[in-house]
C-alpha positions in Angstrom: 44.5 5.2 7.8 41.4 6.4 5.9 38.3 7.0 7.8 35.7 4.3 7.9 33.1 4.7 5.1 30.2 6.2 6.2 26.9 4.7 5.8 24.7 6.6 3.4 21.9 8.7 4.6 18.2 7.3 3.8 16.6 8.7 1.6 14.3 11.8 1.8 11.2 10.9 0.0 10.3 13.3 -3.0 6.8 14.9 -3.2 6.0 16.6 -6.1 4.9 20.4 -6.4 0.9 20.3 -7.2 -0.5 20.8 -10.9 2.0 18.0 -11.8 1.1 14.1 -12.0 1.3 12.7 -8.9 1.2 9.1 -7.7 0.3 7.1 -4.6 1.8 3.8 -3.7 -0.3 1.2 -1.9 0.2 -2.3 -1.5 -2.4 -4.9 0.1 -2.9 -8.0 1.8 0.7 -8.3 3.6 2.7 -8.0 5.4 4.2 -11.3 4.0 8.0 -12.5 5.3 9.9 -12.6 2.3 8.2 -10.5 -0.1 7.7 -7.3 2.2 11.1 -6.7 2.9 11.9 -6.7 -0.9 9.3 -4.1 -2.0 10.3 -1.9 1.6 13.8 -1.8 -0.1 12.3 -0.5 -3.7 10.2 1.8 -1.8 13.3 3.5 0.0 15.7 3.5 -2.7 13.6 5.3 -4.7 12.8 7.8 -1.9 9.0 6.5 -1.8 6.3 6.1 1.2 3.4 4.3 0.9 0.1 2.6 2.6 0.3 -0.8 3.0 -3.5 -2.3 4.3 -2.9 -5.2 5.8 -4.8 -8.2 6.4 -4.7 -8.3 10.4 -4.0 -12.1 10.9 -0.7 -11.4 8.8 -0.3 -8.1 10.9 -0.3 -10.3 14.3 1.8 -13.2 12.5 4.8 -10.4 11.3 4.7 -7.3 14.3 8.7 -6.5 13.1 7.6 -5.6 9.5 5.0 -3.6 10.7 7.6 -1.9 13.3 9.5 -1.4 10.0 7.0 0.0 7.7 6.3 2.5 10.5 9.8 3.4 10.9 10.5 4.2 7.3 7.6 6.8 7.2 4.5 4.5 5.5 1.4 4.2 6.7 -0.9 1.2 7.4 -3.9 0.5 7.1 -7.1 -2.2 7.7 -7.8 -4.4 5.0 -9.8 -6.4 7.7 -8.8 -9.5 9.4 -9.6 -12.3 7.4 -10.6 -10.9 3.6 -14.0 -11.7 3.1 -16.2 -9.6 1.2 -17.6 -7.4 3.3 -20.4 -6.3 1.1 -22.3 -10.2 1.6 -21.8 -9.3 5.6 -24.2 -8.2 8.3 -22.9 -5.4 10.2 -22.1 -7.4 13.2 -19.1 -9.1 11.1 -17.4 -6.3 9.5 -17.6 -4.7 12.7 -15.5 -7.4 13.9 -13.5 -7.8 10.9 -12.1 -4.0 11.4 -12.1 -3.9 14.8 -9.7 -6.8 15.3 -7.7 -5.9 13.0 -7.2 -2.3 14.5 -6.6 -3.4 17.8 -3.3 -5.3 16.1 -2.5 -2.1 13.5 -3.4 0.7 15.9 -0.4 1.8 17.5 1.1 2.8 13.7 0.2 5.9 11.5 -2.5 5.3 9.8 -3.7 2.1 11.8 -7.0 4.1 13.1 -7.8 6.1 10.3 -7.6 4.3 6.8 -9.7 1.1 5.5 -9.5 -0.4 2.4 -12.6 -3.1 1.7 -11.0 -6.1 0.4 -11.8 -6.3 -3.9 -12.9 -2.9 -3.5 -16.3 -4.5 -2.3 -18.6 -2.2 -0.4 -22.3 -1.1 0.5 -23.9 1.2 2.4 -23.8 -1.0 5.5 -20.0 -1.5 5.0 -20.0 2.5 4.8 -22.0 3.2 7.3 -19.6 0.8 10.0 -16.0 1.8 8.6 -17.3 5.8 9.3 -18.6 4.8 12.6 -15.5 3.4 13.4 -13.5 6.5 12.3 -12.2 5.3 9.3 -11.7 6.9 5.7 -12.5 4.5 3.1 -9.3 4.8 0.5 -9.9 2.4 -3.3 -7.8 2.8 -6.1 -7.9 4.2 -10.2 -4.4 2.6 -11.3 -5.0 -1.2 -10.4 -1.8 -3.2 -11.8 -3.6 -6.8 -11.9 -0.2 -7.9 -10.5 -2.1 -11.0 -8.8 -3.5 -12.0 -12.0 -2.0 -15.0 -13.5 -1.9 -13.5 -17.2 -0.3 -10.6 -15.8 2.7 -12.1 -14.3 5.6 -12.7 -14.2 6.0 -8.9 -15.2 3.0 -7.5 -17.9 1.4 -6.0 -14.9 4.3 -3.5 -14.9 3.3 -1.8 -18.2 -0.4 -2.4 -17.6 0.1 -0.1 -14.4 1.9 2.1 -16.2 -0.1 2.5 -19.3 -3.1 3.3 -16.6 -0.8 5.7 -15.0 0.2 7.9 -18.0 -3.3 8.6 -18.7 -4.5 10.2 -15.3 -3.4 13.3 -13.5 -3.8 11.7 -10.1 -3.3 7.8 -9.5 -4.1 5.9 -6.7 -2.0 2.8 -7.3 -2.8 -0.9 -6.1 -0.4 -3.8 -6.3 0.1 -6.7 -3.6 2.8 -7.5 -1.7 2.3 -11.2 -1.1 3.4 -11.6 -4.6 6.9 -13.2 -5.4 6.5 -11.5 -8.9 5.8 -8.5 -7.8 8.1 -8.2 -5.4 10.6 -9.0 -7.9 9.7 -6.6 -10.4 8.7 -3.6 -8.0 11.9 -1.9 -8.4 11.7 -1.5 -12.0 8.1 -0.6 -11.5 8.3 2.4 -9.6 11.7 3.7 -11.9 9.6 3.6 -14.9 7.1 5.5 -12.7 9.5 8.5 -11.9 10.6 8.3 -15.4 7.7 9.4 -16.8 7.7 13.1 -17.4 6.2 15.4 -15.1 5.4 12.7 -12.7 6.5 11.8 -10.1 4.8 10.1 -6.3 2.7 12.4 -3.5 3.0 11.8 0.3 0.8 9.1 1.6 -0.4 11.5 4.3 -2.1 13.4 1.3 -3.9 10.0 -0.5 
């Protein structure tokens, strides 16, 4: 009898050499049940790691996902608990805000170390906190507008990519509570690679 097929090996990710266009991948505001796992698959079949910064109440609703985020070599991140902007709160509350969301994101890479202010929104008070707290502040150049409703179902895909053939270096944002762009993140990152001389840098490196 033939031997049993074998189950393919995953997928080494593939890091560019420096002096070449490189892109990072990060989603916010998940981890959301259905639409996670769909942009997890793109992100391995295309031999791609990323940061997801999640919003901690999402974080303590789906532990598995981030279990499987972890496992497949992405880090995450604190996008806070709750998604206010931080920039029109006292200290006490974004103290809050990041803390509780690391205690649910802490035992994953990344969990300790990386913030994102949700819309991009911070101050010098909101500076001040995340670096007290250890963090690194990580934004974007390359946002994708994927949430926007005159972007959707799919024109955010060549308004990221239009950003991303002009720069050297792109720090991606799309979303991945979106059913559109879950749906179209496949096709998103193979237009990506296809680019020449472009191709997506470890998120250890963002």
């Amino acid at each position: 009898m033939p031997d049993a097929p074998q189950d393919p090996a995953p997928a080494e990710p593939r890091y560019l050499a420096r002096g070449r266009k490189t892109v990072w991948i990060t989603l916010d505001d998940g981890p959301h049940p259905a639409h996670t796992p769909t942009i997890l698959r793109a992100l391995d079949a295309h031999g791609v790691r990323a940061v997801f910064f999640v919003i901690g109440r999402n974080a303590r609703a789906h532990p598995g996902l981030l279990a499987e985020m972890a496992g497949a070599g992405h880090l995450v991140g604190n996008h806070t608990w709750t998604h206010p902007n931080l920039a029109r709160q006292p200290a006490a509350t974004i103290r809050d805000e990041l803390a509780r969301t690391r205690d649910a994101i802490a035992d994953h890479p990344g969990g300790t170390t990386l913030f994102r202010p949700p819309y991009g929104a911070h101050n010098a008070t909101v500076d001040r906190v995340a670096a007290e707290m250890g963090y690194r502040t990580i934004l974007w150049s390359v946002d994708t507008l994927d949430w926007n409703r005159a972007y959707k179902p799919d024109k955010w895909v060549q308004h990221g990519l239009d950003q991303v053939r002009a720069r050297t270096e792109s720090v991606v944002i799309a979303h991945d509570i979106h059913k559109t762009t879950a749906a179209h993140f496949d096709a998103f990152l193979g237009r990506i690679r296809g680019l020449p001389g472009t191709g997506f840098g470890a998120p250890t490196e963002i």
